[in-house]
VOGU-3710 file (C-alpha; in Angstrom, 3 decimals, decimal comma):
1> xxxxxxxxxx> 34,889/-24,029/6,358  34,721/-20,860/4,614  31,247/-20,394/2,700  31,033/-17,837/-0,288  27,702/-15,695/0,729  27,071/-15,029/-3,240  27,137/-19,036/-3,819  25,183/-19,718/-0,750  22,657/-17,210/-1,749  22,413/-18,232/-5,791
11> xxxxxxxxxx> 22,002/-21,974/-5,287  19,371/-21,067/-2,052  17,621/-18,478/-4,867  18,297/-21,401/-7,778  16,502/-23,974/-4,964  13,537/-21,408/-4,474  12,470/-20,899/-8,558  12,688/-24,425/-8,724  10,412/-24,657/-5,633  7,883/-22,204/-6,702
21> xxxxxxxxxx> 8,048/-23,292/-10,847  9,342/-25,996/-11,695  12,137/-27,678/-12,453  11,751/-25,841/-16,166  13,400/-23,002/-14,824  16,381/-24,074/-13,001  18,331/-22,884/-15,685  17,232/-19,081/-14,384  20,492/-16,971/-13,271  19,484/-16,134/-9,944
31> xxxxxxxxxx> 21,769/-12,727/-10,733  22,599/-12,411/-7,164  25,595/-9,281/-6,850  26,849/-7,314/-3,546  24,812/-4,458/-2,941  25,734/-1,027/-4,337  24,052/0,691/-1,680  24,683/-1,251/2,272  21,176/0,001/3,585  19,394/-1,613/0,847
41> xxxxxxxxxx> 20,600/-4,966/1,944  24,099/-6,585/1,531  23,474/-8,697/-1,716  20,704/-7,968/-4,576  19,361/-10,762/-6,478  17,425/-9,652/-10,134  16,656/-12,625/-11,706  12,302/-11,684/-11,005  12,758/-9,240/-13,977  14,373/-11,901/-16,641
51> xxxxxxxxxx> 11,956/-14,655/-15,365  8,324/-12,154/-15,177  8,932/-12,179/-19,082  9,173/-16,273/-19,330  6,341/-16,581/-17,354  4,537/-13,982/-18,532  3,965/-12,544/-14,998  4,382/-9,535/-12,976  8,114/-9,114/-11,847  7,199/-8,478/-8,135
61> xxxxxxxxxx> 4,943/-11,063/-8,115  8,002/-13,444/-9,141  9,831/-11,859/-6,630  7,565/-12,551/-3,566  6,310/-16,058/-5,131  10,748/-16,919/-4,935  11,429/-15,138/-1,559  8,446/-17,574/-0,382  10,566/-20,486/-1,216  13,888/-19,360/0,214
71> xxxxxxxxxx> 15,193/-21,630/2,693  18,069/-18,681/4,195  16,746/-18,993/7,895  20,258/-18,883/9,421  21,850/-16,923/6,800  19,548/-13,732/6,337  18,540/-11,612/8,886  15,962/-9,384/6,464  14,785/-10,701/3,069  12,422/-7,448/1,198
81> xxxxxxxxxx> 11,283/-6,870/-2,376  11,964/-3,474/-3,809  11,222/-1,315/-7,155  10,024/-3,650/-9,679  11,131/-6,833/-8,228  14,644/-6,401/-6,693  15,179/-8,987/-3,890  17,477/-7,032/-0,925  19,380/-10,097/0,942  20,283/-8,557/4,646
91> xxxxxxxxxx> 23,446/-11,535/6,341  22,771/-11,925/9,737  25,634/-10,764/12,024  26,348/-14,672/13,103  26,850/-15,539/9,554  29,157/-12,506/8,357  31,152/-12,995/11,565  31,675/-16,724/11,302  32,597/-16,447/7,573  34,950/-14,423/8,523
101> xxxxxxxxxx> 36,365/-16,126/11,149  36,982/-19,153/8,770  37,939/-16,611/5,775  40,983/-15,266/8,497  41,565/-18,714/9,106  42,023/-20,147/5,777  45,120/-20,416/4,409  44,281/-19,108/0,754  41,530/-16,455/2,583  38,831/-18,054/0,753
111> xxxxxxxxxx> 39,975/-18,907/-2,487  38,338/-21,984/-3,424  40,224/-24,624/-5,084  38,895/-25,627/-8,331  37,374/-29,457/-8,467  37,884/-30,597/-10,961  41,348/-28,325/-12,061  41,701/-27,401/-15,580  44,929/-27,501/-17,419  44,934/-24,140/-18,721
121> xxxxxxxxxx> 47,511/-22,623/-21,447  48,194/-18,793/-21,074  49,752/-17,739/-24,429  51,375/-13,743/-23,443  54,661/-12,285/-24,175  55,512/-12,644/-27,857  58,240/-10,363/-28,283  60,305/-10,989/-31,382  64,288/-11,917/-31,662  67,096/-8,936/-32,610
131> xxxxxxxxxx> 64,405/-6,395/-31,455  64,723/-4,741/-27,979  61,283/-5,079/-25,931  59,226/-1,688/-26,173  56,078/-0,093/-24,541  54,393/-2,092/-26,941  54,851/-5,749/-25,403  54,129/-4,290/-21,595  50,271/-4,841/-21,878  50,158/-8,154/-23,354
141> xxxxxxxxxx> 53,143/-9,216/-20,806  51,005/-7,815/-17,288  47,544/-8,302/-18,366  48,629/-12,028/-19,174  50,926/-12,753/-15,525  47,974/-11,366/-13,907  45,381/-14,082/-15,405  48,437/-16,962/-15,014  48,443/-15,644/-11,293  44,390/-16,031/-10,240
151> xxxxxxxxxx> 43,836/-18,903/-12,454  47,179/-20,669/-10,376  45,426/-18,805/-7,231  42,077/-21,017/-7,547  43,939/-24,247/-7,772  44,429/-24,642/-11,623  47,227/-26,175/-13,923  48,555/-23,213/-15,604  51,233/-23,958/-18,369  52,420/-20,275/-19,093
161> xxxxxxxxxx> 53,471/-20,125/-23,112  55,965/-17,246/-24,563  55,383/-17,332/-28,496  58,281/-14,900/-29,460  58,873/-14,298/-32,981  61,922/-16,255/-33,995  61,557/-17,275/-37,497  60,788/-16,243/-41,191  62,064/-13,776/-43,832  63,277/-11,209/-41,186
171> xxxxxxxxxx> 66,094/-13,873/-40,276  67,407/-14,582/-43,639  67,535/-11,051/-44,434  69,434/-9,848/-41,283  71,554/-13,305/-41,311  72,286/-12,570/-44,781  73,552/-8,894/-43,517  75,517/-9,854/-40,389  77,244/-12,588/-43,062  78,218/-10,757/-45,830
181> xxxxxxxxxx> 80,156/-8,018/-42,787  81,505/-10,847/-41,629  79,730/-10,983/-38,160  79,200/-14,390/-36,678  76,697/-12,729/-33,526  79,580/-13,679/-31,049  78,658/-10,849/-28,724  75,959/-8,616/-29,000  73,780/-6,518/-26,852  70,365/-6,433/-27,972
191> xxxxxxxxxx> 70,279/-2,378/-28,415  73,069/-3,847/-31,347  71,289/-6,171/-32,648  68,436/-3,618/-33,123  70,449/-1,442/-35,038  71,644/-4,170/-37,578  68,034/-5,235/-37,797  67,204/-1,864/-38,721  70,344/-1,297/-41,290  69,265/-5,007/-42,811
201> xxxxxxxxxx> 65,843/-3,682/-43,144  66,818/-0,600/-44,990  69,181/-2,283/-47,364  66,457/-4,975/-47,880  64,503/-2,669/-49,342  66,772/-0,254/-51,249  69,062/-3,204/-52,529  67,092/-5,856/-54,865  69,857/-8,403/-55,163  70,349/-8,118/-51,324
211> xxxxxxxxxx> 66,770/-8,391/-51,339  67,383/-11,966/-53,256  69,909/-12,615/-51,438  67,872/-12,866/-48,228  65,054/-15,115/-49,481  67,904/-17,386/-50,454  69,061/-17,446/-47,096  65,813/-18,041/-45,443  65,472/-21,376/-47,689  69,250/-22,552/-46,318
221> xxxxxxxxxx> 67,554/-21,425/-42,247  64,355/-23,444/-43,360  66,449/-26,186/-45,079  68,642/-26,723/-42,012  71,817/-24,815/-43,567  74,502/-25,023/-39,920  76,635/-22,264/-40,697  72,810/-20,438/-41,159  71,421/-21,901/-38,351  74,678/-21,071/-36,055
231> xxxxxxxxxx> 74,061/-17,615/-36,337  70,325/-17,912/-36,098  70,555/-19,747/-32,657  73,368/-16,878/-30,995  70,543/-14,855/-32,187  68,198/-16,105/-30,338  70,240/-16,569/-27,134  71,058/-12,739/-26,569  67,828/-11,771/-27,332  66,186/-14,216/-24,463
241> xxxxxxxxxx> 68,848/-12,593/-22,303  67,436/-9,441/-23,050  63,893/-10,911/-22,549  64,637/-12,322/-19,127  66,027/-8,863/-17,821  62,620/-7,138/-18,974  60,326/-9,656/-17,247  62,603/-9,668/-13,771  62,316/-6,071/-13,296  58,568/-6,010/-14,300
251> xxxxxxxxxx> 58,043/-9,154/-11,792  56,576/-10,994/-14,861  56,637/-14,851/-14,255  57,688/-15,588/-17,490  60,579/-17,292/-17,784  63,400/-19,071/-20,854  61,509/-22,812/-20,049  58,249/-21,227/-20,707  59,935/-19,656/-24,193  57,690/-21,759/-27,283
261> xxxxxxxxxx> 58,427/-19,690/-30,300  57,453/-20,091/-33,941  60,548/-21,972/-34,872  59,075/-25,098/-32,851  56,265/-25,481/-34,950  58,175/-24,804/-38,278  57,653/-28,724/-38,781  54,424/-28,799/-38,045  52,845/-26,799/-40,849  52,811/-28,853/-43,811
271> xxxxxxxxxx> 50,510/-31,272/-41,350  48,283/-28,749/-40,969  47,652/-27,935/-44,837  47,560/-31,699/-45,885  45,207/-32,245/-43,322  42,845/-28,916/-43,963  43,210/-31,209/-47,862  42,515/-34,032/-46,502  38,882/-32,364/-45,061  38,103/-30,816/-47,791
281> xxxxxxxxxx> 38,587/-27,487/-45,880  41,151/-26,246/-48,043  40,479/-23,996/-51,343  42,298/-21,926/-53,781  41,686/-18,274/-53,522  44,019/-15,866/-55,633  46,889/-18,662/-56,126  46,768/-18,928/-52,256  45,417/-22,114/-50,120  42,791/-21,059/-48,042
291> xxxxxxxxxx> 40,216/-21,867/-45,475  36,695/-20,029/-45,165  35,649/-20,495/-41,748  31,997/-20,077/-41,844  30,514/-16,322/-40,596  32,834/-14,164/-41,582  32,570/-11,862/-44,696  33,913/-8,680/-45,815  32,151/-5,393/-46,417  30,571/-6,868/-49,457
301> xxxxxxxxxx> 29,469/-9,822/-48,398  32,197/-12,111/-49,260  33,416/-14,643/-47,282  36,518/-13,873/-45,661  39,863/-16,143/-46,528  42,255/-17,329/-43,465  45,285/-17,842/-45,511  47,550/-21,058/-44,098  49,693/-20,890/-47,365  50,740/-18,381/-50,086
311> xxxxxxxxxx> 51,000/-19,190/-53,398  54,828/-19,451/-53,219  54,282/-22,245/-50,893  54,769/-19,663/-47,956  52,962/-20,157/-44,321  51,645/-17,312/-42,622  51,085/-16,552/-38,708  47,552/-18,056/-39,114  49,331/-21,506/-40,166  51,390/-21,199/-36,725
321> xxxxxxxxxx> 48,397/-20,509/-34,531  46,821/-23,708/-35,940  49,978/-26,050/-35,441  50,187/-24,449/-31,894  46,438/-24,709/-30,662  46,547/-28,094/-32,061  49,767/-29,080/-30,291  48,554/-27,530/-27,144  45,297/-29,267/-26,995  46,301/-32,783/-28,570
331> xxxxxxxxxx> 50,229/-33,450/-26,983  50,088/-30,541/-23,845  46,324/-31,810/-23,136  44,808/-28,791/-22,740  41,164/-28,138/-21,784  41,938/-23,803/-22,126  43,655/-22,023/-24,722  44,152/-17,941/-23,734  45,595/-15,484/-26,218  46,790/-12,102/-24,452
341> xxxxxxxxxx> 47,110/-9,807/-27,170  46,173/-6,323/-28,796  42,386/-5,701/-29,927  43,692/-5,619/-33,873  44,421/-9,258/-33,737  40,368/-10,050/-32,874  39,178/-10,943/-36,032  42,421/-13,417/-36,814  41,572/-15,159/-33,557  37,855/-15,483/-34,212
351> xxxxxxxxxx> 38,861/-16,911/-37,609  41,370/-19,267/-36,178  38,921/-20,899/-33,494  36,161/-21,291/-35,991  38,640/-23,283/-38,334  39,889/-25,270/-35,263  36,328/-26,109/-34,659  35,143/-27,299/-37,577  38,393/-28,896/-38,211  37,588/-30,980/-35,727
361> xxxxxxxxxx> 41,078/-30,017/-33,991  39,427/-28,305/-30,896  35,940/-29,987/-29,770  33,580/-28,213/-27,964  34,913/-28,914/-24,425  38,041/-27,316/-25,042  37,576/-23,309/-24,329  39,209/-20,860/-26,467  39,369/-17,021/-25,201  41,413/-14,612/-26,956
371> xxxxxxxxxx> 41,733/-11,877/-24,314  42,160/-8,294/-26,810  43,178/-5,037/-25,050  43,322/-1,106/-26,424  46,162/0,688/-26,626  48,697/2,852/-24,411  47,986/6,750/-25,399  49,956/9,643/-24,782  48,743/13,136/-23,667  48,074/13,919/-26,737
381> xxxxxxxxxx> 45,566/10,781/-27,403  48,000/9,128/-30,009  50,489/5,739/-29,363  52,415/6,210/-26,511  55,726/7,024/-28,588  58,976/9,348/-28,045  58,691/12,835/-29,056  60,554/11,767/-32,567  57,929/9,043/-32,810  59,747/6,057/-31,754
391> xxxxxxxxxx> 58,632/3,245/-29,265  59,742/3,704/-26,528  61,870/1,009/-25,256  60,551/-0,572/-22,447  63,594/-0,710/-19,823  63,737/3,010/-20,694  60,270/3,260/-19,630  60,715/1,098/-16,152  63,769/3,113/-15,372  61,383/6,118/-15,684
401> xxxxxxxxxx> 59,173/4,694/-13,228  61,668/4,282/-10,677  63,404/7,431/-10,851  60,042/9,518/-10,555  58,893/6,886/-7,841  62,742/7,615/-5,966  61,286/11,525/-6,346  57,925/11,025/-4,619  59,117/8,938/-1,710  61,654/10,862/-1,017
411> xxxxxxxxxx> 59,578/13,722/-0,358  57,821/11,669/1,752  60,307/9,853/3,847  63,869/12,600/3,687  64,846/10,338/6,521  65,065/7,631/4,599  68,030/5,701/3,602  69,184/5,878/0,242  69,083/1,947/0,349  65,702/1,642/1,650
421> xxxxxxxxxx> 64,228/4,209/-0,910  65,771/2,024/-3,977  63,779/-0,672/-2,497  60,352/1,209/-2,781  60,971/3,158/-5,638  61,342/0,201/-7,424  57,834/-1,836/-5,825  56,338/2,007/-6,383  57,690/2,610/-9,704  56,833/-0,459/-11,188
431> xxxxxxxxxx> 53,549/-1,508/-9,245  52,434/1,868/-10,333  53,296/1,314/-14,042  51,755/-2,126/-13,821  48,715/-0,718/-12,151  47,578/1,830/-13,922  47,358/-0,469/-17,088  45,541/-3,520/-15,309  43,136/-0,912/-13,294  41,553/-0,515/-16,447
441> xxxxxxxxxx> 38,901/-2,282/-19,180  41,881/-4,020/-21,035  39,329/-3,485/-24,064  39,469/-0,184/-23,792  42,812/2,609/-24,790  44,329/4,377/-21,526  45,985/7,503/-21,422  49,280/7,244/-19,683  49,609/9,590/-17,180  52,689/10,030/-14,632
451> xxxxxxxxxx> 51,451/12,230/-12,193  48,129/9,706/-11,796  49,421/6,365/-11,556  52,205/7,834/-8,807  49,248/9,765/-6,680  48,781/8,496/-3,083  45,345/9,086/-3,650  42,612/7,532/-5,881  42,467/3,973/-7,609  46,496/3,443/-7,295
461> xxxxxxxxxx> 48,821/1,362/-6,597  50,685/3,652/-4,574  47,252/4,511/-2,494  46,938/0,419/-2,037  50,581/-0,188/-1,222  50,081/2,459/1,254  46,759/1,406/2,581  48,323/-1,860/3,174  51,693/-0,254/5,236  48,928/1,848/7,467
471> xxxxxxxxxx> 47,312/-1,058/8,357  50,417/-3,178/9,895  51,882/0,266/11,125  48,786/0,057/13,834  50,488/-3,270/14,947  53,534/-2,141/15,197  53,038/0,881/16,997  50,753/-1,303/19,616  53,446/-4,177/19,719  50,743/-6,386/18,564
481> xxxxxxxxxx> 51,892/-9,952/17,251  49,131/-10,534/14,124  49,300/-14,014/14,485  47,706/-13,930/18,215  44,863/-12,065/17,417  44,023/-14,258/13,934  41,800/-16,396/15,899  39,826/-13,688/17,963  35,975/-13,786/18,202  34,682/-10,915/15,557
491> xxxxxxxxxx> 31,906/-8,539/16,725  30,147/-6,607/14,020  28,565/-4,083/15,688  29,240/-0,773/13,868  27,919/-0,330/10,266  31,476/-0,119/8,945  31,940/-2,639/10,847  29,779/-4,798/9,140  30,073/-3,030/5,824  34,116/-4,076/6,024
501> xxxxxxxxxx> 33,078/-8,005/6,774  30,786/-8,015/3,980  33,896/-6,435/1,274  36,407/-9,018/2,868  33,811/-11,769/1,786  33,456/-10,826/-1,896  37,043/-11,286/-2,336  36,482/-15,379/-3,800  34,083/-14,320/-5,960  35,914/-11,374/-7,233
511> xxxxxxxxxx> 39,049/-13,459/-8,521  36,201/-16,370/-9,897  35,043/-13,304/-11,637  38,528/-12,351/-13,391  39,232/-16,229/-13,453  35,934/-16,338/-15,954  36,120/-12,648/-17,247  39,358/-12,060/-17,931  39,591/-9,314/-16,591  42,047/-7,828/-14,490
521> xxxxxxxxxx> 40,658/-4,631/-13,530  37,879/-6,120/-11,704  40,226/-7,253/-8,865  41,924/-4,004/-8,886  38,432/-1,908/-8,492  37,523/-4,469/-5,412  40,669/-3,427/-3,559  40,775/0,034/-4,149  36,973/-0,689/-2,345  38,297/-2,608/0,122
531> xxxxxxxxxx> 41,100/0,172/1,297  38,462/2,541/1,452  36,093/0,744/2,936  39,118/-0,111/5,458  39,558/4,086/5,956  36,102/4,296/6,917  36,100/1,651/9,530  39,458/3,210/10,925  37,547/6,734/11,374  34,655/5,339/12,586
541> xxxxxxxxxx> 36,011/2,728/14,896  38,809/3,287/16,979  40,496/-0,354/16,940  43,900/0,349/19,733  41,860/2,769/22,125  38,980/0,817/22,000  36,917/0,348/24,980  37,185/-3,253/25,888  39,586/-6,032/25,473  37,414/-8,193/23,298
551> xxxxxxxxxx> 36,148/-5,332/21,096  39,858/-4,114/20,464  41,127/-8,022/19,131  38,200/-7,894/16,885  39,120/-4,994/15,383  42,564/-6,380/15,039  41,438/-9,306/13,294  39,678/-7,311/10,806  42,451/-5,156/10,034  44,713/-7,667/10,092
561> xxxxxxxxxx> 42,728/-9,834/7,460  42,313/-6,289/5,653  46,143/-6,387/5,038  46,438/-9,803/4,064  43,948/-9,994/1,367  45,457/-6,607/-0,458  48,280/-8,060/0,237  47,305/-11,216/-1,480  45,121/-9,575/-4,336  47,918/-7,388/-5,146
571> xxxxxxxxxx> 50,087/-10,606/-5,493  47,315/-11,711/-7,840  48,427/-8,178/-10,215  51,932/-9,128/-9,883  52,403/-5,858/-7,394  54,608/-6,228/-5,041  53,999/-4,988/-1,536  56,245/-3,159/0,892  55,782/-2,836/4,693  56,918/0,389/5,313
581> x> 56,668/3,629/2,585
//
């Protein structure tokens, strides 16, 4: 059974402050991370520093008093105490080598299954009905898949949620327009349906008794009106056609069954505000109904209003995200709520768990994240838009991706068939797309950059895909069937040797880490180490011409296990893999 060498080592560290203080300080983080630097061991633990100040001590001091304690005989060849207190944790070769042994022989390649599961809900997607999908939804959409796919990975309940936009005075007023020319929505493409939205809009707001008009119609859609809700519901269908298309070719795993829009908790709302009543949570603010969830305030000290109804009886989005978290934690059951959207919603989500909470609605043992990310730049540092300054729609964008992918590989392959270059163009195209955004701090904006995200070198997809097809290429050129050499005795005798056992381990802990975090580019920057620490080992250790029989499957099984968990991570970033380029 595979062992995780940063759990073994915290809970042995967590063992030895209790040991050497007192069960007081078990609560200490033993803050035990790989190494930056091999020759100073291959784990650091720098919880001395933290725990000198409660005890009022000298950090080394801590440091020796705690490596005293640890109980890491057959685990830790070298144990020292460096700088001000750092404590350097050196694996013996028997441990890396058996870990990885059981790591190559493990089914999920060390993944841990989570005991007890959670049943977590992933809310990403939201695109909204009669519009096409543009660059705008792709970050929200990849950044989300990628958390469904770890949190699935380590054995969870995942219960993937689309919240598209499919209600409220947008409908009436472009219902109200298709009506009035006659057009029942019979069959439309969505790239139509955009244009009428945008022709609706524009008459909306040049033409006041259209204008009227509209906000009639949205009371006969609210009020159940059939000839109203016909229309509304064709609406809807083509535009989850359109939907469906988007997230095949991106290889999101969203699908129509997963589709909960605001239109399902249109009955829910009034609940919501009788009940905020009922509490005493609700107020009057301005002729509105509000709540004033506790620490927030504007820039003079006010406290801030979440709005749940306007004063023309009107509910807003805030109203929705309360009906949904509380059907999601009281009917779906469950014990995590994720939002996957853009950093400008952060406030509105901070404001909606607070009210939740002291609502009573979401106790304390249900966790909320809201998981904000920056935005897409051009060149030029603005919103990634078309030269006249519209989004750019997001199939337009894919097909990009595959075209200049089709360019790149076919400078690289001319042999290739035309067939077999549609094949990769479209993992490259896409996987680099998808990479590029999840490779970095979703907080933070990105510049989108063509030339970068479809380089063969650097933190790419293209340079991982790759990595990966080098690595089976050496079995196919020595006839080598993977599967016989899986459970072949590993030898770490080399330093990158060693130094690639001890990357291959971190890979449980990494996804645990985005599992917790969030975030996806963690994963990403651990691969991109991995497939370089992977080029070292190749230059350094011959693995087919190597000198003996026993040395040579070793190798094998390293590489081998190499390929399989980029293989897999990539799988965790929704990348797909190809096994020749």
């Amino acid at each position: 059974m595979i062992s995780d060498p940063q759990n073994v080592l915290s809970n042995a560290i967590s063992a030895a402050i209790v040991a050497a203080y007192g069960d007081a300080y078990a609560d200490a983080d033993p803050l035990v991370r790989p190494s930056a630097n091999p020759q100073f061991g291959d784990y650091q633990a720098n919880v001395a520093m933290g725990l000198a100040k409660r005890l009022g001590a000298k950090p080394r001091d801590v440091a020796q008093a705690i490596v005293d304690k640890l109980q890491l005989a057959q685990v830790c060849a070298k144990i020292d105490i460096a700088g001000p207190g750092f404590i350097n944790l050196h694996l013996t070769e028997n441990f890396l080598s058996s870990q990885i042994r059981a790591q190559a022989a493990d089914a999920h390649l060390g993944l841990a299954q989570a005991s007890p599961a959670q049943k977590v809900i992933v809310d990403y997607g939201g695109p909204n009905v009669a519009k096409e999908m543009h660059v705008g939804h792709l970050r929200s959409a990849i950044i989300g898949d990628a958390i469904v796919r770890v949190l699935t990975a380590l054995g969870h309940q995942v219960i993937r949620q689309n919240h598209i936009g499919d209600w409220g005075t947008q409908f009436g007023m472009l219902i109200q327009f298709m009506m009035e020319a006659g057009d029942q929505a019979d069959d439309h493409a969505i790239g139509d349906l955009n244009k009428l939205y945008q022709q609706a809009k524009k008459r909306f707001d040049d033409d006041a008794s259209f204008a009227e008009r509209a906000r009639l119609r949205v009371v006969k859609l609210q009020g159940g009106d059939e000839d109203t809700l016909a229309i509304w519901r064709k609406l809807v269908a083509q535009s989850e056609k359109h939907f469906q298309v988007v997230y095949s070719r991106l290889g999101v795993l969203l699908e129509q069954s997963d589709i909960r829009g605001e239109s399902f908790y249109n009955p829910l709302l009034p609940a919501v505000v009788s009940d905020l009543q009922t509490q005493g949570l609700l107020q009057e603010s301005q002729g509105a109904s509000v709540v004033f969830p506790p620490g927030f305030e504007d820039k003079d000290k006010n406290p801030l209003p979440l709005i749940v109804r306007k004063g023309d009886g009107g509910y807003l989005y805030a109203t929705t995200d309360l009906a949904a978290a509380r059907y999601r934690i009281h009917e779906l059951g469950a014990q995590r709520v994720i939002y996957v959207t853009d950093v400008r919603q952060a406030q509105h989500f901070a404001m909606v768990f607070q009210t939740l909470r002291i609502a009573g609605w979401a106790p304390e043992q249900v966790r909320l994240d809201h998981v904000p990310f920056g935005t897409m730049l051009g060149q030029d540092r603005k919103p990634f838009k078309t030269r006249s300054g519209e989004l750019i729609r997001l199939v337009d964008l894919l097909d990009e991706a595959e075209q200049r992918a089709d360019k790149v590989v076919a400078e690289k392959r001319p042999e290739m068939s035309a067939e077999d270059r549609r094949l990769i163009s479209a993992a490259v195209g896409v996987g680099a797309l998808k990479y590029a955004d999840l490779s970095t701090d979703r907080i933070k904006d990105y510049v989108f950059d063509w030339e970068r995200m479809l380089s063969f070198d650097g933190n790419t997809a293209p340079y991982l895909q790759n990595a990966y097809v080098r690595v089976r290429a050496i079995f196919r050129k020595g006839n080598i069937n993977d599967l016989a050499i899986r459970d072949s005795e590993i030898v770490l005798v080399e330093a990158a040797e060693r130094a690639l056992a001890a990357k291959l381990l971190q890979f449980p802990a990494t996804a645990v880490s985005v599992a917790e975090s969030l975030e996806p580019h963690r994963l990403c920057n651990y691969l991109y180490e991995l497939a370089a620490g992977y080029h070292k080992f190749y230059e350094a250790c011959p693995v087919l011409t190597a000198g003996d029989e026993k040395t040579r499957n070793s190798r094998l099984a390293l590489s081998d296990l190499t390929a399989r968990v980029i293989r897999r991570g990539l799988e965790l970033l929704g990348i797909s893999i190809v096994e020749q380029m």
